[in-house]
C-alpha positions as CSV (number, residue, x, y, z in Angstrom):
1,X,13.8,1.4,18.7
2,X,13.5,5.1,19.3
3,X,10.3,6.3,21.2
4,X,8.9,9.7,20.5
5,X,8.3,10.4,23.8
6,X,11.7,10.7,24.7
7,X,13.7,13.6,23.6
8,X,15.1,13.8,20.0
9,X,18.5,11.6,19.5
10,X,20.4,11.7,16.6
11,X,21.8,7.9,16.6
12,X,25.5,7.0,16.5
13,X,25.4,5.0,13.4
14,X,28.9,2.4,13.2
15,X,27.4,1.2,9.5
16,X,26.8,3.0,6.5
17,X,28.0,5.1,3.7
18,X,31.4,5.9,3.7
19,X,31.7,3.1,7.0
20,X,31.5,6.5,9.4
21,X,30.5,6.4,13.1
22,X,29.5,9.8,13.4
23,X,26.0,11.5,11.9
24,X,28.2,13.0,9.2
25,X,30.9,11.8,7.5
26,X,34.1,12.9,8.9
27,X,35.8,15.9,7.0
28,X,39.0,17.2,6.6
29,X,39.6,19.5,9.0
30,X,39.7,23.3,8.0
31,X,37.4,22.0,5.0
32,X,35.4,24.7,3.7
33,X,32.8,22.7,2.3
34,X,32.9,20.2,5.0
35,X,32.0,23.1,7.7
36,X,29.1,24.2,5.2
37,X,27.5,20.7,5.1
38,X,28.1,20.4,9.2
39,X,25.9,23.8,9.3
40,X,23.2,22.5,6.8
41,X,22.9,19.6,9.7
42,X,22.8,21.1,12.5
43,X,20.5,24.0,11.4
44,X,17.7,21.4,9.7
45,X,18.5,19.3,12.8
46,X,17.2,22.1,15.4
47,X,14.3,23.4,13.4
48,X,13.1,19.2,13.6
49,X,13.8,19.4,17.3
50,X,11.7,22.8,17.7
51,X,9.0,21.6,15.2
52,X,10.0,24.6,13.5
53,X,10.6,22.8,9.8
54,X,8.6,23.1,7.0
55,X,7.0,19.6,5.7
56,X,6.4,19.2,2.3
57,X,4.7,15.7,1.1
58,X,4.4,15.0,-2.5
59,X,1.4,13.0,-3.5
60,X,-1.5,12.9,-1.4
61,X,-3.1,9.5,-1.4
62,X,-3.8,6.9,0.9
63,X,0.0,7.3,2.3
64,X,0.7,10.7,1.8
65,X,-2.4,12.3,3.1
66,X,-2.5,10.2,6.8
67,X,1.2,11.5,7.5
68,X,0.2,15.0,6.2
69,X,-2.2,14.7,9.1
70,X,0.1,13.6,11.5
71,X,2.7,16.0,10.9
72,X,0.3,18.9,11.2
73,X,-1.3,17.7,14.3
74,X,1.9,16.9,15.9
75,X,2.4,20.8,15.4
76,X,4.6,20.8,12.0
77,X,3.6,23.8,9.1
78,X,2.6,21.2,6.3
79,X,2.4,21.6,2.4
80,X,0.7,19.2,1.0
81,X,1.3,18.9,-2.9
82,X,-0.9,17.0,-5.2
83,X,-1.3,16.8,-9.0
84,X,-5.0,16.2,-9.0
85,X,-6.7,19.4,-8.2
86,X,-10.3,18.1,-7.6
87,X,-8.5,16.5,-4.2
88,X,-6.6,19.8,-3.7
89,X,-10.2,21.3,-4.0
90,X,-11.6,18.8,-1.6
91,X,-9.0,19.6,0.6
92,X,-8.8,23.0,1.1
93,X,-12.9,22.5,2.0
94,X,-11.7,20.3,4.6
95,X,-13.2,17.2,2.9
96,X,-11.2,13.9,2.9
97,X,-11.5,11.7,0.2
98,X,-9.6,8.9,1.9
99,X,-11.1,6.4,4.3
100,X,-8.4,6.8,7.4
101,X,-8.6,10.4,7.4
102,X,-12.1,11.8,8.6
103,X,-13.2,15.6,8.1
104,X,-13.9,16.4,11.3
105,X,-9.6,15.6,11.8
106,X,-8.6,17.0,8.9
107,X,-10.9,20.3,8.3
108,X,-9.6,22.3,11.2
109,X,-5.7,21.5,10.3
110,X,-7.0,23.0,7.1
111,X,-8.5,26.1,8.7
112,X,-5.9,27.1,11.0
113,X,-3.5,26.7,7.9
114,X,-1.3,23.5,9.5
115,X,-2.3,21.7,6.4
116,X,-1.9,23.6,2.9
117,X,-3.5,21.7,-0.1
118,X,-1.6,23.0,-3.1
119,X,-0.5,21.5,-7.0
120,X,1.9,24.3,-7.4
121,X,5.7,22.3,-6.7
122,X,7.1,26.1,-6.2
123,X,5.9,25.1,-2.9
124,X,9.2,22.3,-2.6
125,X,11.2,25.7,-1.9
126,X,10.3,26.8,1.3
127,X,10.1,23.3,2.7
128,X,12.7,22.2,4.9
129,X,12.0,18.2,4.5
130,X,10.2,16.7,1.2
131,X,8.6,12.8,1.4
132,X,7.9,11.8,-1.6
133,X,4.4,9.8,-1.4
134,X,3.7,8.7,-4.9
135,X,2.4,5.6,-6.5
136,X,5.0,2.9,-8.5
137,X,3.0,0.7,-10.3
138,X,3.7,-2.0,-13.2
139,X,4.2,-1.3,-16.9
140,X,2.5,-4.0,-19.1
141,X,5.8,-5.7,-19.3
142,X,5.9,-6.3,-15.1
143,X,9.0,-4.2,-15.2
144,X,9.3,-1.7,-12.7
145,X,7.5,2.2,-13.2
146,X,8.9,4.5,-11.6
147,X,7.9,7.4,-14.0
148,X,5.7,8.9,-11.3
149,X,8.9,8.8,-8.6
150,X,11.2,10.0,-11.3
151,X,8.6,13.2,-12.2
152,X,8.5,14.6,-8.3
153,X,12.3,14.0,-7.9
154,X,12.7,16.2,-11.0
155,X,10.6,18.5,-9.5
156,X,12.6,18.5,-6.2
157,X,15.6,19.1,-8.2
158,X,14.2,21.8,-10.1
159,X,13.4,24.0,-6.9
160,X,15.5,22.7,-4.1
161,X,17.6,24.8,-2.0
162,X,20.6,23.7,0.0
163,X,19.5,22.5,3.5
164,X,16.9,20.4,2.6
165,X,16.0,16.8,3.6
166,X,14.3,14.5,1.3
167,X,12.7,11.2,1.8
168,X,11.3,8.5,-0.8
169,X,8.1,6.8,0.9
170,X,7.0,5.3,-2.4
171,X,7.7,1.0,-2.5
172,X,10.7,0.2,-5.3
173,X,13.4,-1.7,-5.7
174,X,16.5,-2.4,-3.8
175,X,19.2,1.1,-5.0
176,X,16.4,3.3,-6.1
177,X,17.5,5.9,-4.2
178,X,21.8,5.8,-4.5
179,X,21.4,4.7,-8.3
180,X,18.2,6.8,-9.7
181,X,17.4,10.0,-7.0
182,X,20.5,10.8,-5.7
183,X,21.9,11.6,-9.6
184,X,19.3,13.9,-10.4
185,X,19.5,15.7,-7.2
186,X,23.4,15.9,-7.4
187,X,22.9,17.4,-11.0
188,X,24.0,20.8,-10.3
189,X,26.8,20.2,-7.8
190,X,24.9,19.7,-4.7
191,X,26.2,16.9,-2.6
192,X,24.6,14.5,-0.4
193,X,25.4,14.7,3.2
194,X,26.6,17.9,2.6
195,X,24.1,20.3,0.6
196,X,21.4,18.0,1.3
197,X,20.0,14.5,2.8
198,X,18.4,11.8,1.4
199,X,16.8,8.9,3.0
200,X,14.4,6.4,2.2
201,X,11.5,5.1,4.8
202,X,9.2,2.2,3.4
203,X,5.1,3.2,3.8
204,X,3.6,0.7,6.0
205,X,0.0,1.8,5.4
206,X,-2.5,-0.9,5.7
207,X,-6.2,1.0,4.5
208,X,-9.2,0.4,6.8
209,X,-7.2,-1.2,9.8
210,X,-8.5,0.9,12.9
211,X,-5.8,-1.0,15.3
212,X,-2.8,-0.3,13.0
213,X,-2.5,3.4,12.0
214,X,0.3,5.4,10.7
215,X,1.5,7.1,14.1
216,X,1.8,3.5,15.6
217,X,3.6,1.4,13.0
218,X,7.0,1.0,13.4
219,X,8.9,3.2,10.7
220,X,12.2,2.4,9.0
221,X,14.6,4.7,8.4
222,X,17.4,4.5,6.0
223,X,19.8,7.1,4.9
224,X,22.6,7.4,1.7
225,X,25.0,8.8,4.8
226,X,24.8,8.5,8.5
227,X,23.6,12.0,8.6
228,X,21.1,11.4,6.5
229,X,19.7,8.2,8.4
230,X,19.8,10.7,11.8
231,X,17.9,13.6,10.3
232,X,15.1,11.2,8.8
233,X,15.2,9.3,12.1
234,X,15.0,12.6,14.2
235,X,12.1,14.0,11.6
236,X,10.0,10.7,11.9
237,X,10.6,10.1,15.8
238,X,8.2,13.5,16.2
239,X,5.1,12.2,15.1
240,X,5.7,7.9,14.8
241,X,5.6,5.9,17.7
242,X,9.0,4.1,17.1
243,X,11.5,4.6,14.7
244,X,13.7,1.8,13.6
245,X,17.3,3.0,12.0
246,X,18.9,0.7,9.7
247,X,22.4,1.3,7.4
248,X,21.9,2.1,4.5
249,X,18.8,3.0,2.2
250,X,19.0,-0.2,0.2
251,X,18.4,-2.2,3.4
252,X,15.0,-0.2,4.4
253,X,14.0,-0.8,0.2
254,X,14.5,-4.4,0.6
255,X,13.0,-5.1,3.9
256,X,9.7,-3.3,2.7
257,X,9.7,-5.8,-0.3
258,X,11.0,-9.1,1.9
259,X,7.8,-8.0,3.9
260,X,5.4,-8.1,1.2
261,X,6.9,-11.1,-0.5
262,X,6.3,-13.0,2.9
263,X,2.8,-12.5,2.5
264,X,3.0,-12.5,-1.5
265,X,4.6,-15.9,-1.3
266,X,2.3,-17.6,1.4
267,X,-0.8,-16.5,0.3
268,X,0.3,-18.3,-3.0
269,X,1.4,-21.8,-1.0
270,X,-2.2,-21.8,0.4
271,X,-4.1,-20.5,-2.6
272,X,-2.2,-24.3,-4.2
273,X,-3.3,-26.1,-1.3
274,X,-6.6,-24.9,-2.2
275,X,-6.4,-25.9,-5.8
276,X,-5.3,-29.4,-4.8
277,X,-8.1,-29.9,-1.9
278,X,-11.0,-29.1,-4.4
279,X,-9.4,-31.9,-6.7
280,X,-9.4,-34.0,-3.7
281,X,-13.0,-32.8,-2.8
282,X,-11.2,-31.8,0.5
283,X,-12.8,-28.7,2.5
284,X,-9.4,-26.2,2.5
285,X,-10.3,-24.4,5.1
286,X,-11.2,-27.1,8.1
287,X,-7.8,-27.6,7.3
288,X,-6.2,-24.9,7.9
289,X,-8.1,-24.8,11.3
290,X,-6.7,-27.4,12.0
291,X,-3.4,-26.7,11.3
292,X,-3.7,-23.4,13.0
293,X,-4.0,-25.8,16.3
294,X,-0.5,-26.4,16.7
295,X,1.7,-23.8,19.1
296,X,4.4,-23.5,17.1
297,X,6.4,-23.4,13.6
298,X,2.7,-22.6,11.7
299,X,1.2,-19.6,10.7
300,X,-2.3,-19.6,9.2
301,X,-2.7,-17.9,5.9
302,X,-5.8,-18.3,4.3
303,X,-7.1,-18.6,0.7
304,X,-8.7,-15.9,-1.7
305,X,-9.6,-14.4,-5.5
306,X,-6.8,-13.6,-6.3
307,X,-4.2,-10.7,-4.7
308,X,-5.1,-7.0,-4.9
309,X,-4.4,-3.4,-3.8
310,X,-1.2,-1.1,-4.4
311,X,1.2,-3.5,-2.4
312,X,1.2,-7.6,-3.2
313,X,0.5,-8.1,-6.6
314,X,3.2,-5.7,-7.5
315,X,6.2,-5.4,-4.8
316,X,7.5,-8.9,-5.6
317,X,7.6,-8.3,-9.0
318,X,10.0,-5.2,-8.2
319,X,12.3,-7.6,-6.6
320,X,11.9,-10.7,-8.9
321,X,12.7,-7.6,-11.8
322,X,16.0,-5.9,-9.5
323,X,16.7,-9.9,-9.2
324,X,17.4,-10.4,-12.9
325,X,19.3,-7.0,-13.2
326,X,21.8,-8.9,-10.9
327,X,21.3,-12.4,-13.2
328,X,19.4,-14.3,-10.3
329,X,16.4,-15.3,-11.0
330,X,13.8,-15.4,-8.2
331,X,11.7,-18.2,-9.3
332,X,9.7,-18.6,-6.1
333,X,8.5,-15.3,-6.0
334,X,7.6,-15.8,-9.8
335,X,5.8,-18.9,-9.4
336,X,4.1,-17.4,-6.4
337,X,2.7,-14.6,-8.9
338,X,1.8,-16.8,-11.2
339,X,-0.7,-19.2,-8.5
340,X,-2.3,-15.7,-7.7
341,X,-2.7,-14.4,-10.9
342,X,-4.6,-17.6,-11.8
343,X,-7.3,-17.1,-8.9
344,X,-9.6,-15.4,-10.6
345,X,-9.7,-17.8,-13.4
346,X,-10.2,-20.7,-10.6
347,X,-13.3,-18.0,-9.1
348,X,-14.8,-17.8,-12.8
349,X,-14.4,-21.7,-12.7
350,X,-16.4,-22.2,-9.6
351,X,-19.3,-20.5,-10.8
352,X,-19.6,-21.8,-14.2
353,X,-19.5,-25.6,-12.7
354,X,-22.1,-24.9,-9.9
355,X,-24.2,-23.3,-12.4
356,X,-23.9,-26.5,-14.8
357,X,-24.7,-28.6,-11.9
358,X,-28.4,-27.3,-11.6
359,X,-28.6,-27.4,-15.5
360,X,-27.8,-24.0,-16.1
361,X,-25.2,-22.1,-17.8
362,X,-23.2,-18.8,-17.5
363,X,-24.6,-17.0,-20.5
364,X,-27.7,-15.3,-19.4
365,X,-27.0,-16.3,-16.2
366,X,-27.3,-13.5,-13.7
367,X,-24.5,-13.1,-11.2
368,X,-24.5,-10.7,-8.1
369,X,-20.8,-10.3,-7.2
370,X,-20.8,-8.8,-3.7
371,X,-18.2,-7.1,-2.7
372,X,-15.7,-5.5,-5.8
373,X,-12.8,-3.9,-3.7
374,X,-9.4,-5.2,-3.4
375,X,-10.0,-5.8,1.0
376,X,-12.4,-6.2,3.0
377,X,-14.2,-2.4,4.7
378,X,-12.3,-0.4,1.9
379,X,-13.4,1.6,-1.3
380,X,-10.6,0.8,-3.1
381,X,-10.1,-1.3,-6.3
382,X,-7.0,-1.6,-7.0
383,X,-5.8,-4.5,-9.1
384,X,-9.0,-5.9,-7.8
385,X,-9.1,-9.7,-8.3
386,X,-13.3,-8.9,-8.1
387,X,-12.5,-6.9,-11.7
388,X,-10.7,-10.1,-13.3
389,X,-13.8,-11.8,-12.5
390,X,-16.4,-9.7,-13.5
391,X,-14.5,-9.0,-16.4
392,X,-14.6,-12.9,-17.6
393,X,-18.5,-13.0,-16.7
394,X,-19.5,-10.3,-18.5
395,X,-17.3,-11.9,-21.9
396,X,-19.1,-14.9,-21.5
397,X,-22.2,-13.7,-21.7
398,X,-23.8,-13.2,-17.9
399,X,-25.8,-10.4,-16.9
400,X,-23.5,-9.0,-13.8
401,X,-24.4,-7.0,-11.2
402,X,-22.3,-6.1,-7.4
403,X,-23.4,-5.3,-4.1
404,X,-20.4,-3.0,-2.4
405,X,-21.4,0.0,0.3
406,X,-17.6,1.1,-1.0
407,X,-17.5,1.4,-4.1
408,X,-20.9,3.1,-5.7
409,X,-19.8,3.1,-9.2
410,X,-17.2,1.6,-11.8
411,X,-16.5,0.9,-14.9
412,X,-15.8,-2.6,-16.6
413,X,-15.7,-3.8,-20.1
414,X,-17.3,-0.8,-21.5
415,X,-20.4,-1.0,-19.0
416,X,-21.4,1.5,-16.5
417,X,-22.1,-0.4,-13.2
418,X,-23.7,1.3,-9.5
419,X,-24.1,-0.9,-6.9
420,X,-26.9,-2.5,-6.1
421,X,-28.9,-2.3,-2.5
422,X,-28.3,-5.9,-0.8
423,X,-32.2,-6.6,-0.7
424,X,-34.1,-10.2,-0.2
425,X,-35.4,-9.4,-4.0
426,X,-32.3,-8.7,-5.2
427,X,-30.9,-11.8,-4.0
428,X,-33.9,-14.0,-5.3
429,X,-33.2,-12.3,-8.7
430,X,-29.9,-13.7,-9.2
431,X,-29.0,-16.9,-10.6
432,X,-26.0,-17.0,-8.8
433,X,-24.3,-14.9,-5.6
434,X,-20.4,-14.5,-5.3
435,X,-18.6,-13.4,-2.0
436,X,-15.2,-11.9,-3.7
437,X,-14.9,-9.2,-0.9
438,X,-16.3,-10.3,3.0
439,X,-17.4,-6.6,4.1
440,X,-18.1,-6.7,7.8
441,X,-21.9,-4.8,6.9
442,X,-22.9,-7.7,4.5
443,X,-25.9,-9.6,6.0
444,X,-24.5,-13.1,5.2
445,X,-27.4,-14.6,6.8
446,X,-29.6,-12.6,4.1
447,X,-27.1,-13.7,1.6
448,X,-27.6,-17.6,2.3
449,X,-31.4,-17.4,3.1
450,X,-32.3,-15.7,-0.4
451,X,-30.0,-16.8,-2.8
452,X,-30.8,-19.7,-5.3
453,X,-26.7,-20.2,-5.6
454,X,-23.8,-19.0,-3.3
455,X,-20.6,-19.1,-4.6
456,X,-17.9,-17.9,-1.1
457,X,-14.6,-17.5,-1.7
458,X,-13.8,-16.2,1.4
459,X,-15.6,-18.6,3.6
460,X,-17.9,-15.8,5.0
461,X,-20.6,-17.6,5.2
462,X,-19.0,-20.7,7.3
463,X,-21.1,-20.1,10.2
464,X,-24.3,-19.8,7.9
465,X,-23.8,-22.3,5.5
466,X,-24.3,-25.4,7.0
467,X,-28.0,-25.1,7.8
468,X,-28.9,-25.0,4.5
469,X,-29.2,-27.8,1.8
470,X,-26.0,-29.6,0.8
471,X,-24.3,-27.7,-2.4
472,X,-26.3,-24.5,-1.9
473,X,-23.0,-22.6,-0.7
474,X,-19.9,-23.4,-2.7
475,X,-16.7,-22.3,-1.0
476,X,-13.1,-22.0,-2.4
């Protein structure tokens, strides 16, 4: 681990592109081009040292703008590019429209012209290092889309100057960067290591965590030439706690997906178990408490709706896809999506058997969903399992409405929805209440006390629940 609080290193690498030791691949000696890449180097390297490069970061959402932040405050000139000129309005206000950067941190950046908000990409050439921040979603199909990656590298390449460092932030698949960047940017005779650098350093943003934040999370770093891996590493190691070199660039794109599938996979093991206890009229959760009891070789994961956000429903599926490219197919990871993707449905099954059980049914029913984002204290929906859910409600006939001090307005099945103040009345209105999202503001004791009908998937209410009548609160 490198600390920034120690001086700037560049690490001697003995792993790598080309199998060099040194930052830069060894040259021929009296090489002209060799002595013109070893100047590209060490001239990026010393204006990283100083603080004296220009940042550039493509895509200014919930990764991009954070470490736009953090470069500016550390004391780097920052150009912050971004497609969608409402934000780029926003910004240059000094408003964030992102829950982890506040106003009051980002305005005077802004003012004192650390932080430029701009949608022109003629910006690209006067920056000395470019991260790429954009998103990589799913097609239809599941397959990989990296059309959103593959438009800012084509804008890279079409104003890039020699002496430039580039890094991809965005999560793919495992050769993204030697098999799909580093062509485009070698289009016109530039050459890696030489001309340029290239690296590749896996966002670890997790939205709404005030513990975790983007200067403290370890950061990998992962270059297409030893060189490259020393400048990323010496860039990141001024504003992120510790810095964590590995070989090569496909190492740093798999470990962000191995991370993700740990979680993608588990999650799916205990969303079964849960399926199997409510056959066996087994309470899934005193289980896992109990579990949780032993010292060693467990670690609790616990039940949900259904997976959401930019990360777990779709990172697997990069690998799974990269997996079949190479005729292996992942078929744990694939079953593991599959248990998740069929949450929802289970949800949607919960509430139509409680409300059969007191002689009613889901059409005409009124159901208060509280809580519509992907994670709990965020605004964002995002492959929301919440939206799967309403979604079947609404087909089937039930009048829907949601409670979420997040997310004041959305959407769904061609209905115009705002959220609704989490009142006593409210609550009493509603046929039926369902907990997809446990927001730390929700009154749960309100929730219990007024509603006919509780339906809990997260087992919010656990410490509520049993005071009040036997089948009142369902949980998952």
């Amino acid at each position: 681990m490198i600390k920034t609080k120690s001086k700037s290193q560049i690490p001697r690498l003995r792993r790598g592109y080309g199998g060099q030791e040194n930052p830069l691949p060894s040259p021929k000696r009296n090489s002209g081009s060799a002595r013109a890449g070893k100047s590209h180097y060490t001239t990026l390297q010393k204006k990283i040292e100083q603080k004296k490069a220009r940042v550039a970061v493509l895509g200014l959402g919930y990764v991009g703008l954070p470490l736009a932040v953090e470069f500016a405050k550390a004391g780097f000139a920052v150009t912050g590019i971004e497609v969608d000129e409402s934000r780029v309005s926003m910004l240059r206000r000094g408003e964030s429209y992102i829950q982890d950067v506040s106003g009051d941190e980002l305005a005077p950046l802004v003012q004192r012209g650390m932080l430029i908000p701009t949608a022109e990409f003629a910006a690209i050439i006067a920056a000395d290092a470019i991260i790429i921040c954009v998103p990589t979603p799913l097609r239809k199909t599941k397959d990989p889309d990296l059309s959103y990656v593959i438009g800012a590298v084509s804008e890279i390449a079409g104003h890039m100057r020699r002496e430039q460092l580039i890094v991809l932030e965005s999560t793919t698949y495992p050769g993204t960067c030697e098999e799909l960047i580093l062509p485009l940017l070698e289009r016109k005779g530039r050459r890696v290591g030489k001309d340029f650098f290239l690296a590749f350093s896996p966002e670890r943003v997790d939205p709404g965590n005030e513990r975790h934040r983007t200067r403290n999370i370890t950061k990998i770093i992962g270059g297409v030439t030893p060189g490259c891996t020393a400048l990323a590493t010496s860039l990141y190691t001024q504003v992120i706690e510790r810095v964590h070199p590995v070989s090569s660039t496909r190492v740093a794109e798999m470990a962000k997906l191995l991370e993700n599938t740990f979680r993608s996979v588990n999650i799916a093991m205990v969303n079964e178990m849960a399926l199997i206890c409510d056959r066996m009229d087994i309470d899934v959760w005193e289980v896992i408490g109990a579990a949780a009891t032993k010292p060693f070789g467990f670690m609790p994961f616990y039940p949900g709706p259904g997976l959401g956000g930019h990360c777990l429903p779709i990172d697997p599926l990069y690998l799974s896809w990269k997996a079949r490219v190479h005729n292996f197919e992942a078929r744990l990871i694939d079953v593991a999506a599959e248990i998740n993707a069929r949450m929802p449905d289970h949800v949607y099954g919960l509430v139509v058997n409680a409300l059969n059980r007191r002689g009613a049914c889901v059409r005409g029913a009124a159901v208060m969903v509280c809580g519509v984002a992907y994670k709990r204290d965020v605004g964002d929906t995002r492959e929301s399992p919440a939206l799967d859910i309403m979604r079947a409600l609404i087909r089937n006939g039930a009048r829907v409405s949601y409670s979420d001090p997040y997310v004041g307005e959305l959407e769904i099945e061609g209905k115009r929805l705002r959220s609704q103040l989490l009142s006593s009345a409210a609550l009493r209105r509603s046929d039926c209440v369902l907990i997809v999202t446990d927001h730390s503001s929700f009154d749960y004791e309100l929730i219990v006390k007024n509603s006919p009908l509780v339906i809990d998937t997260r087992n919010a209410t656990r410490n509520i629940a049993q005071r009040w009548k036997a089948g009142k609160v369902v949980t998952l």
